[in-house]
C-alpha positions in Angstrom: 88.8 117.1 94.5 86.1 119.2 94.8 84.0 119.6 91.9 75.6 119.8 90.9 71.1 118.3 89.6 69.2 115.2 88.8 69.0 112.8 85.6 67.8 109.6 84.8 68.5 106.4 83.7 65.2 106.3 81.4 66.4 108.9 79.5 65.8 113.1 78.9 65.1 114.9 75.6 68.6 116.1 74.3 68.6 120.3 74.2 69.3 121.4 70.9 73.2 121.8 70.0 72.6 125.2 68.8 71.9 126.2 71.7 73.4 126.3 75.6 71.2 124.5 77.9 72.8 126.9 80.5 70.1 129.4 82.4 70.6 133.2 81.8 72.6 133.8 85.1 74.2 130.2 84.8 78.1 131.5 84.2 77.6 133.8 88.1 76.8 130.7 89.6 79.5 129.1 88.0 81.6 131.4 89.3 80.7 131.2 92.7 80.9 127.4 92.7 84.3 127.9 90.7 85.4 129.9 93.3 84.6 127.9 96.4 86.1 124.7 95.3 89.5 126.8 94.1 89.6 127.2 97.6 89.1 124.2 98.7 91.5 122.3 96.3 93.7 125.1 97.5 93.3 123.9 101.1 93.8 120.9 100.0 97.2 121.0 98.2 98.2 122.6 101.8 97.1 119.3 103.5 98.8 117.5 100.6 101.8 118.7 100.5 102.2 118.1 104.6 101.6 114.9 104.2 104.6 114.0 102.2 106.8 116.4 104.6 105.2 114.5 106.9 106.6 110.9 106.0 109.7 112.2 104.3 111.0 113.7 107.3 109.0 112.6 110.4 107.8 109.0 110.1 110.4 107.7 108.0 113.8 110.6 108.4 116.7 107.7 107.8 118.4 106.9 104.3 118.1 103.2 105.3 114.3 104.0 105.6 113.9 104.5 102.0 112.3 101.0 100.9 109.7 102.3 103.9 109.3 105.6 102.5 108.4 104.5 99.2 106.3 101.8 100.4 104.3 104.4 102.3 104.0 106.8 99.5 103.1 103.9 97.2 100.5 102.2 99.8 98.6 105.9 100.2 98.9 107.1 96.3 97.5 103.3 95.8 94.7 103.8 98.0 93.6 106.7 96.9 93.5 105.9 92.9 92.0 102.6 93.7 89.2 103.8 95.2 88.6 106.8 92.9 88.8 104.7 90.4 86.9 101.3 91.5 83.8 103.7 92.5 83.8 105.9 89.4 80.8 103.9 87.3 78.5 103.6 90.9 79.6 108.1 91.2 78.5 108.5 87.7 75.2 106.4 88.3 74.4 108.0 91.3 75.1 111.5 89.6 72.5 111.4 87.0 70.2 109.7 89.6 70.4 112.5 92.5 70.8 116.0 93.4 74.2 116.8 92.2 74.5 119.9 94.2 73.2 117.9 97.4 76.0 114.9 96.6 78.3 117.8 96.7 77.6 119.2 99.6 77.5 115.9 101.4 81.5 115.0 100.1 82.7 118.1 101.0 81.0 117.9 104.5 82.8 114.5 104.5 86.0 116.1 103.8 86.1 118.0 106.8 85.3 115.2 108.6 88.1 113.2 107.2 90.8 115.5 107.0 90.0 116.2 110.9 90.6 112.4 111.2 94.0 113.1 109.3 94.8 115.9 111.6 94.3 113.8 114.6 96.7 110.8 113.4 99.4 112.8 112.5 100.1 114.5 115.4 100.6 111.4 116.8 103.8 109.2 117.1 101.9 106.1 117.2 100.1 106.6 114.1 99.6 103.1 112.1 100.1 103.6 108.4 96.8 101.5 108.1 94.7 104.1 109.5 96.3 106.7 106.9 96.0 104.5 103.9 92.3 103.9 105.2 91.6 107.4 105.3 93.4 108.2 102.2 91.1 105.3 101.2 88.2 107.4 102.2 89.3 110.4 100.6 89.8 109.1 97.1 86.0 107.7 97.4 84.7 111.4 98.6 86.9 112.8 95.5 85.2 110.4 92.8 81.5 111.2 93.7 82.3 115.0 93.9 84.0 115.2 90.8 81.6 112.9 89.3 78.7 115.5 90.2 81.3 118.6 89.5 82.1 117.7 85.7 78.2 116.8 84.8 77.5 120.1 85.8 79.5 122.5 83.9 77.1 121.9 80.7 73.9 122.7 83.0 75.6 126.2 84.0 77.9 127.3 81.4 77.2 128.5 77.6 78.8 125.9 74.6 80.8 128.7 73.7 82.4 129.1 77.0 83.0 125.5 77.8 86.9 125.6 76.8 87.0 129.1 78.8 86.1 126.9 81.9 87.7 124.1 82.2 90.7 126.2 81.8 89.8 127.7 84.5 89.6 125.0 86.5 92.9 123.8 85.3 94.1 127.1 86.5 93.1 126.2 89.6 94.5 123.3 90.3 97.7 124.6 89.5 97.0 127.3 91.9 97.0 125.5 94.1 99.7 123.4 93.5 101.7 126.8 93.5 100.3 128.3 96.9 99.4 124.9 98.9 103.7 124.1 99.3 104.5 127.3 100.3 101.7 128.1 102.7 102.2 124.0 103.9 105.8 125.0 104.5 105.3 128.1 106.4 102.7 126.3 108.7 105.1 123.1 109.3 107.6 125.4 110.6 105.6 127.4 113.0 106.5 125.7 116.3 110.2 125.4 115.4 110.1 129.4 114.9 108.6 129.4 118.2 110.5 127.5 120.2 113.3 129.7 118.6 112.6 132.7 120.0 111.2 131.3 123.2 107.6 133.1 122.4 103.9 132.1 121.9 102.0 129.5 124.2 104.1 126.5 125.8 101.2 123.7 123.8 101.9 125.1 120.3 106.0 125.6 120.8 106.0 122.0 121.7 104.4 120.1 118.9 106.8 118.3 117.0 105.9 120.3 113.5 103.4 122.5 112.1 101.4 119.3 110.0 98.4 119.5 112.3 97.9 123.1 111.0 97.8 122.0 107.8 95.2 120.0 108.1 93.4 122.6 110.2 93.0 124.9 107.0 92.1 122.0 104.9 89.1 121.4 107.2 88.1 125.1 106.9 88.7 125.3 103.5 86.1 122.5 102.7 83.6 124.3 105.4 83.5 127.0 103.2 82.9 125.9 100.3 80.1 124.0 102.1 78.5 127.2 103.1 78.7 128.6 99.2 77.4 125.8 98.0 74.7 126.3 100.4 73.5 129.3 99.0 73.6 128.3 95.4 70.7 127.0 92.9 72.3 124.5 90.3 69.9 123.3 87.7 69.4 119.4 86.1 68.9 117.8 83.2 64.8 117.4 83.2 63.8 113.9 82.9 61.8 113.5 79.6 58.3 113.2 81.1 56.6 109.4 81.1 60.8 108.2 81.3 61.0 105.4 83.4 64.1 104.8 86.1 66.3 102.0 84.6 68.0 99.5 86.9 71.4 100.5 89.0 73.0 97.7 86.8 71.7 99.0 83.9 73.1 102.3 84.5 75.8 101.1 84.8 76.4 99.9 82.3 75.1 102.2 80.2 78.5 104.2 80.0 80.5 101.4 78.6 77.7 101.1 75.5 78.1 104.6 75.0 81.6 104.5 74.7 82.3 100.6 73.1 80.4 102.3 70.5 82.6 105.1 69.3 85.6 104.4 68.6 87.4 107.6 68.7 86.5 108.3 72.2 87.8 105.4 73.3 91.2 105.8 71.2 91.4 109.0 73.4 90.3 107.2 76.7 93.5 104.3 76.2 96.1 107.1 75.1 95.1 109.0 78.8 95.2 105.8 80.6 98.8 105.3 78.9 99.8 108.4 79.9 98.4 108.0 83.6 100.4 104.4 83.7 103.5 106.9 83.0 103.1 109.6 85.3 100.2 109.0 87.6 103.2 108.3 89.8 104.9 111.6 89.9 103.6 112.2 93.5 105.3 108.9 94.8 108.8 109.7 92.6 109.1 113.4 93.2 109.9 113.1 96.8 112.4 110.0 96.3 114.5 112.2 93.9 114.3 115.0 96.0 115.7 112.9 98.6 118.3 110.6 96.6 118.9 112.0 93.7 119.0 115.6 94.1 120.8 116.0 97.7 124.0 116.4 96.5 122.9 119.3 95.0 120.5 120.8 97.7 123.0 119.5 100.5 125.6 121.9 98.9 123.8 125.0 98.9 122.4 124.8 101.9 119.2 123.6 101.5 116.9 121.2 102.7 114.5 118.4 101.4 111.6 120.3 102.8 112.4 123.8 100.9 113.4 121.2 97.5 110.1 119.7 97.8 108.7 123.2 97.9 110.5 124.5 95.2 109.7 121.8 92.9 106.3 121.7 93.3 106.0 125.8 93.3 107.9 125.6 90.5 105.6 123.2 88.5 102.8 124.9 89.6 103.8 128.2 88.0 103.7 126.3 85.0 100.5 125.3 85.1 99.0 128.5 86.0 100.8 130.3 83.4 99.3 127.4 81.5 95.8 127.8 82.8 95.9 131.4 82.4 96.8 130.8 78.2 93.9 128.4 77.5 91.7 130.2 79.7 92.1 133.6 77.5 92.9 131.5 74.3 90.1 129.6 74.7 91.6 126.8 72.8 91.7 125.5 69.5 88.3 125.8 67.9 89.2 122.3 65.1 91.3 119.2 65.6 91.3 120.0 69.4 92.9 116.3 69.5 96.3 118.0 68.4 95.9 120.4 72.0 95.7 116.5 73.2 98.4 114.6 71.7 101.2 117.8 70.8 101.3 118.6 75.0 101.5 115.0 76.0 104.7 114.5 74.1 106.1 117.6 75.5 105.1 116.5 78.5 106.3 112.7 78.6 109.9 114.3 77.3 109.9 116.8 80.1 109.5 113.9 82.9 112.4 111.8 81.1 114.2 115.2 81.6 113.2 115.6 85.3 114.8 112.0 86.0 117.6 112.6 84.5 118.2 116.3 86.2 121.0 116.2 88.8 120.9 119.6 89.6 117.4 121.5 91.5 117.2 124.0 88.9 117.1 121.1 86.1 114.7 119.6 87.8 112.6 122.5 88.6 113.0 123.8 84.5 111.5 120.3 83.6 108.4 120.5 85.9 107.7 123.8 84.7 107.5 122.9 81.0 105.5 119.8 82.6 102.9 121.9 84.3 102.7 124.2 81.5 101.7 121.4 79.3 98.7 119.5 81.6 96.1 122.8 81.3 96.1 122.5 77.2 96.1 118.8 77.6 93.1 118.4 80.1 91.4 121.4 78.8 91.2 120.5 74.6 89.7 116.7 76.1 87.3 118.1 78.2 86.0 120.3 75.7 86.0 117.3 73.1 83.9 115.5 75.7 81.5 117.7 76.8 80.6 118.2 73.1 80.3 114.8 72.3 78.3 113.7 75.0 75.0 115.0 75.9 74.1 117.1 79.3 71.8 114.0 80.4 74.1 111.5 80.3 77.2 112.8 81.5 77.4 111.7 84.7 77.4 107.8 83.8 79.5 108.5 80.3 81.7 110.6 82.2 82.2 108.1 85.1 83.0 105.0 83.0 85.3 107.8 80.9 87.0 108.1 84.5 87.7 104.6 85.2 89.1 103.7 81.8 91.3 106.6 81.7 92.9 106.2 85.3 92.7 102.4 85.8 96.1 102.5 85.4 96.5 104.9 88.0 96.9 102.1 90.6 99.6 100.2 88.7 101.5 103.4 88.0 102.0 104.0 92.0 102.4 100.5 93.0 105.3 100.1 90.1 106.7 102.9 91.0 107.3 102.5 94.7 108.6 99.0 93.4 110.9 99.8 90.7 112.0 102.8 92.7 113.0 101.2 96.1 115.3 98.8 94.0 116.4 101.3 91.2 117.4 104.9 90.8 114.2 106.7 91.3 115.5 109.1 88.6 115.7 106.4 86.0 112.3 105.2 87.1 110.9 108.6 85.3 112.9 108.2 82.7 111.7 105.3 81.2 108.2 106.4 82.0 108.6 109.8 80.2 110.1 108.7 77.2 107.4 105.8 76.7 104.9 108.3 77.2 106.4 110.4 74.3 106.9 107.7 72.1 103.0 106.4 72.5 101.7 110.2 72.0 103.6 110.2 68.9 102.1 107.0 67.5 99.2 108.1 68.4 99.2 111.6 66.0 99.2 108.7 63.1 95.9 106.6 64.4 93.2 107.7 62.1 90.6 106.8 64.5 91.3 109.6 67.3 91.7 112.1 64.7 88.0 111.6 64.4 87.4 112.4 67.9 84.8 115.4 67.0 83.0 114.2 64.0 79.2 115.1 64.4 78.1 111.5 63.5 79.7 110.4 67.4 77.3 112.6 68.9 74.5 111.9 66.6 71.4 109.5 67.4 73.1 109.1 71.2 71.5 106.7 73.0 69.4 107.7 75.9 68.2 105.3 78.3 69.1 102.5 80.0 68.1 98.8 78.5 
């Protein structure tokens, strides 16, 4: 989530594409801010991951629970993605209108407030599901305005060669932390089990139900500390061009969609990703219900348990998208037809889902999500790079934000279906379907002449730059 600057709606002079509009000690700072949210996205994958041991096992433990279960998962996945995506436009506006580095600040001082919201209701037993989905709720709209403010400041700090270099990077991260967050989540939920145990460590802590609280506890600390960097860092804007005047909100807003109705390519590449998030935005909601019901005759065998499947899944995944993050990030990327580092890992990707539905065993399962998570850095990576190009520093917030909501509007629909289809159906066969229509749209997709045309000059040439 966590993800600087001011811009307006009347319009700045374009830098020169020769050369980075980055300052001379822009990639440091970069680092530091790269380096504060890792660990806050870290902190969060913690929280995350505690929160789906938390419903699996705690608020809804039975077999006959499972329409519940999914309906929860659904209901929170939903809540999140709606909001993120309903608010991305007003985030994008408000980006190239304020500080970014103060809007920032601001969302990850709301996340600590939040997530110590979170930490209070689940350590409850009486917890309404209400109050988490309206937290979740919360969250997702935090998530959209820092990101928003993140991603239109990586051309403001970072060289044009070096572009690719980051956002690998920050792919890296995120699979980082999906990598550390189960295990450390895991080894916190099981704390006052340990304790009780051995009959050691203070009577309060022994008794808590599970270690969940204490996940939320890091996440809270996490985002305090990224605060405090943040703090202590200088992250420069886009300079309004002088005599510019400050367009309307509405105008603003919908400034984005102009920029985008008008080149086609771009929005070739916005439908494919909103295709693919229809297909596998709901991963988070199917992943535990296979776990669960598809893969416990396996687990339950061994010896295992859902939590330490869960774990092992989503480890396993992650080290795929590190390993991933790490290529890109030393590749660099392809330098032409970065549309192919698009389409070529989606397919992969959509046939390595169909796999993971089909798996019956944990190691299937687990080889599946590896070659999935090894595929999302190139994908995200190449199509960041394409867009940060294409799209000048200025205007990046709004573009970027209206780029957001066309590419994860289907977000929504993705979790609601699947915690529908999946409460009457195999939750296995749910992913199959969605993986191999994912792989067959890619495909088609390598024959539209239109995105192959994603880079040409002429897109971003004569961009418009203020608001009408």
């Amino acid at each position: 989530m966590r993800r600087a600057g001011r811009a307006y709606a009347g319009g700045m002079t374009s830098p020169d594409a020769s050369s980075p509009l980055s300052p001379p000690d822009g990639w440091r700072t970069f680092l530091w801010l790269w380096g504060s949210q890792a660990l806050s996205v870290i902190g969060s994958a913690v929280a995350g991951f505690a929160f789906n041991i938390y419903l699996t096992q705690t608020r809804f433990p039975l077999a006959e629970q499972k329409p519940q279960l999914a309906a929860a998962l659904s209901l929170t996945a939903l809540a999140w993605a709606l909001t993120a995506t309903l608010l991305a436009p007003l985030a994008g506006v408000w980006t190239d209108r304020h500080d970014r580095r103060r809007i920032m600040l601001a969302c990850d001082a709301s996340g600590v407030a939040l997530t110590l919201g979170t930490l209070l209701l689940v350590g409850s037993a009486a917890t309404p599901l209400w109050a988490l989905v309206a937290l979740t709720a919360l969250m997702g709209a935090v998530s959209t305005f820092h990101g928003s403010a993140f991603d239109a400041s990586y051309t403001s700090l970072v060289p044009r060669e070096r572009l690719p270099r980051a956002n690998g990077m920050m792919q890296t991260v995120w699979s980082l932390a999906g990598l550390v967050g189960p295990a450390a989540a895991a080894l916190l939920i099981g704390v006052p089990a340990l304790l009780r145990q051995s009959g050691t460590g203070p009577a309060w802590l022994s008794g808590l139900r599970d270690g969940v609280p204490f996940a939320y506890a890091v996440d809270a600390v996490t985002f305090l500390v990224a605060v405090l960097i943040l703090s202590r860092l200088k992250v420069p804007s886009p300079v309004r061009r002088e005599g510019a005047a400050r367009g309307s909100l509405l105008a603003d807003m919908r400034f984005g969609w102009v920029f985008i109705g008008q080149r086609r390519p771009l929005l070739a590449l916005l439908l494919t990703f909103a295709a693919a998030n229809l297909c596998t935005s709901n991963l988070g909601v199917l992943e535990p219900l296979i776990a669960k019901f598809g893969l416990q005759g396996d687990w339950a065998t061994r010896g295992g348990t859902l939590q330490g499947t869960l774990a092992t899944l989503a480890i396993v995944q992650s080290v795929g998208g590190v390993l991933g993050g790490v290529l890109i990030s030393t590749w660099g990327g392809l330098k032409r037809q970065r549309v192919l580092g698009v389409l070529v890992p989606m397919i992969v990707s959509g046939l390595a889902f169909a796999a993971f539905g089909a798996a019956g065993t944990v190691l299937g399962a687990a080889a599946a999500l590896l070659v999935m998570g090894l595929t999302f850095p190139a994908m995200n990576a190449h199509s960041q790079s394409i867009w940060q190009s294409q799209v000048p520093p200025e205007l990046q917030g709004r573009v970027f934000s209206v780029r957001r909501l066309i590419a994860q509007f289907t977000s929504p629909a993705s979790s609601a279906l699947a915690g529908i289809l999946a409460a009457r159906y195999a939750p296995g066969a749910v992913a199959v379907a969605a993986g191999l229509t994912l792989a067959a749209v890619a495909a088609l997709q390598l024959l539209n002449p239109a995105l192959r045309r994603v880079e040409d000059p002429a897109l971003s040439a004569h961009a418009p730059t203020g608001a009408d």
